[in-house]
N, C-alpha and C positions, 0 to 999 in steps of 0.2 A: 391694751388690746386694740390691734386699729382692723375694725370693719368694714367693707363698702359693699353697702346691697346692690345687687345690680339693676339695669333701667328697667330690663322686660321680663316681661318674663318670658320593726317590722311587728306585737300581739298576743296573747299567750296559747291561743289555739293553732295549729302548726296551720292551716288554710289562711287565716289571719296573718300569721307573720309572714308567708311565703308573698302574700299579698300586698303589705307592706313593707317588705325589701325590695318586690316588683318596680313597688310606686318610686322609693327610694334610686332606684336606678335609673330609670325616667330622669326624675328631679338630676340625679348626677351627670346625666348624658345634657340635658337642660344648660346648665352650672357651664360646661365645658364646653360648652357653643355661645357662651355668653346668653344665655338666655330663650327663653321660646315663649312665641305668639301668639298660638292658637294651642284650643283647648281639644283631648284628644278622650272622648267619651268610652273610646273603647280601647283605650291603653291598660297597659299590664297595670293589675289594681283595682279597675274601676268598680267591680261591683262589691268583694271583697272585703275591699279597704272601707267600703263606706257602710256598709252592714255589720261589719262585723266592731266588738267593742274596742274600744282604741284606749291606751293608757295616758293617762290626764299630765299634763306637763304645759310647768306655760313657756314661752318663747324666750327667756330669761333664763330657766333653766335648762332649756332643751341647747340654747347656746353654749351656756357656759361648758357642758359637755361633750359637746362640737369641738370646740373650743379646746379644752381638755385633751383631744383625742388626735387634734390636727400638732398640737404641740409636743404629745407623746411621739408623735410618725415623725415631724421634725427633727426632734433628738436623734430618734432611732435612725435616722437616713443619713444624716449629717454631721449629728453632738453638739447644735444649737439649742441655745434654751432659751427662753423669755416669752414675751410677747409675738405675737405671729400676726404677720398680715394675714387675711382672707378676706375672699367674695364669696357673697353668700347669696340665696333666694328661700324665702316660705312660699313652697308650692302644693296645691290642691294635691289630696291624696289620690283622687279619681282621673285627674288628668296632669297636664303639664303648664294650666295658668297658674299664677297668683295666688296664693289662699288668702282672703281676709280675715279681718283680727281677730274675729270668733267662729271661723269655719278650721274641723281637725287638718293638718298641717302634717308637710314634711321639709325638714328644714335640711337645705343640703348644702356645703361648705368647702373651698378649697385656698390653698395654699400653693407657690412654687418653691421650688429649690435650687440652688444654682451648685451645679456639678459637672465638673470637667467631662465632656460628652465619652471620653475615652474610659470612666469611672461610673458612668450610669447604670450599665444591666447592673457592677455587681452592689451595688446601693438598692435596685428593686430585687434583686435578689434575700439579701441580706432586708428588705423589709419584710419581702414574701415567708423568709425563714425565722423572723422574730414574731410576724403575727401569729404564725402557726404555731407557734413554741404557747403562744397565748391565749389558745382556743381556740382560736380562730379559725373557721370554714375557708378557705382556698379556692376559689374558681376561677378560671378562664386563664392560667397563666400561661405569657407568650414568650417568646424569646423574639429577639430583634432578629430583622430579618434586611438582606440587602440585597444590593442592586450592583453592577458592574461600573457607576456611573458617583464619586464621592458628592456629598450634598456640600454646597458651599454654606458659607458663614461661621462664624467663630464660635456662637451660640446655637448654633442647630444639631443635630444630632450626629455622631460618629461618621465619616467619610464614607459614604457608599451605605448608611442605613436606609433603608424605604419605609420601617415600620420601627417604634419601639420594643422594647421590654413591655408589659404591664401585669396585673392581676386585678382580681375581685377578691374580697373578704367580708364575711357577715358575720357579726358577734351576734350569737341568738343566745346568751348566757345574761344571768343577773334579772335583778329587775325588768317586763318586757319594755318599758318606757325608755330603758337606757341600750335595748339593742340599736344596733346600728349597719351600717354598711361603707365598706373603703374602697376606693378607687384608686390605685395607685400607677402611673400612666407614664415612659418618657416621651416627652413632645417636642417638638422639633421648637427652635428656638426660646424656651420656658424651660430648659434643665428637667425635674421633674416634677410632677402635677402627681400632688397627695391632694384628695377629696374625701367628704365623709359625708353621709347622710343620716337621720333617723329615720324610724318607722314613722308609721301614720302617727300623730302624736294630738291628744284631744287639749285645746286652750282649758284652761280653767273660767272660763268670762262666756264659753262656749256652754256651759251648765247654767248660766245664769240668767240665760237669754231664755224671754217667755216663749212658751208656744203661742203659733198662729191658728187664731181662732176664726173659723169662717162661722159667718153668722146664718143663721138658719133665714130660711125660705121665710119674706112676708116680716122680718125683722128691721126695723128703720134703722 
């Protein structure tokens, strides 16, 4: 499994999860711009995700089910199997920096594809219709859209597209620790962009850590 973090940077109660798929989307929109810099206190999430109880998962296996999920979308898009590149980030559930090693996390992952531009919709299609067969929640699904004017390049998208194919999907089934959320996108010269996020997800090392005790007034 070969990963590369990048440089910069959903709960069992329905308010909670909706909150952590929030955040999860963030993190994805994050992932697909390579990264973001500044921290966004009143993003989708922030009060939510951080109040409300988060399901314990440590980064180890909150990957390996990333992981997991990016290699199921792989098969399913294309009928590759093995090991899968991806770029990854653990981002704050509350905004859009960094999380550190024992602050609860949203770990969000992607993969490309490489598919004949002329073969793309019906591959997000055909993912669009395997997720759903899977449980899977369905939103935002687009159909490409074009322009009068073909896009050059051999790897960029269909002659005359202006916008891909894409959808959204959120698994809010199983354990809440293993919900998640997909992104599945055609980009112009990247074939197609499969991403996946978890929920807010609490380190295990994040329970371990003592409280801060302020000392009382007139204490040396």
């Amino acid at each position: 499994m070969a990963a590369r973090p990048i440089g910069t940077p959903a709960r069992t109660a329905a308010a909670g999860l909706a909150a952590g798929l929030a955040a999860g989307a963030v993190a994805l929109s994050c992932l697909a711009l390579s990264g973001c810099t500044a921290a966004r206190s009143d993003g989708p999430g922030t009060d939510a995700a951080t109040r409300a109880p988060q399901p314990v998962k440590s980064r180890d296996e909150a990957m390996a089910r990333v992981t997991q999920v990016l290699e199921h979308l792989r098969e399913a898009a294309v009928g590759e199997r093995g090991p899968v590149s991806q770029t990854l980030g653990y981002y704050r559930c509350e905004g859009t920096d960094i999380a550190g090693a024992t602050e609860p996390y949203v770990l969000s992952s992607a993969t490309s594809v490489v598919v004949p531009a002329d073969g793309r919709v019906e591959v997000v299609r055909r993912l669009r219709d395997t997720l759903r067969g899977e449980g899977l929640s369905i939103t935002g699904y687009k159909e490409p859209t074009t322009t009068d004017s073909p896009s050059p390049g051999a790897n960029g998208p269909a002659a005359g597209t202006a916008s891909g194919a894409s959808f959204r999907a959120a698994s809010t089934g199983g354990p809440p620790g293993d919900h998640y959320l997909v992104a599945v996108e055609e980009r112009p010269d990247k074939g197609i962009m499969l991403m996946v996020s978890t929920d807010c997800l609490t380190p295990p090392d994040a329970l371990r850590v003592p409280p801060l005790v302020t000392p009382k007034a007139g204490t040396p």
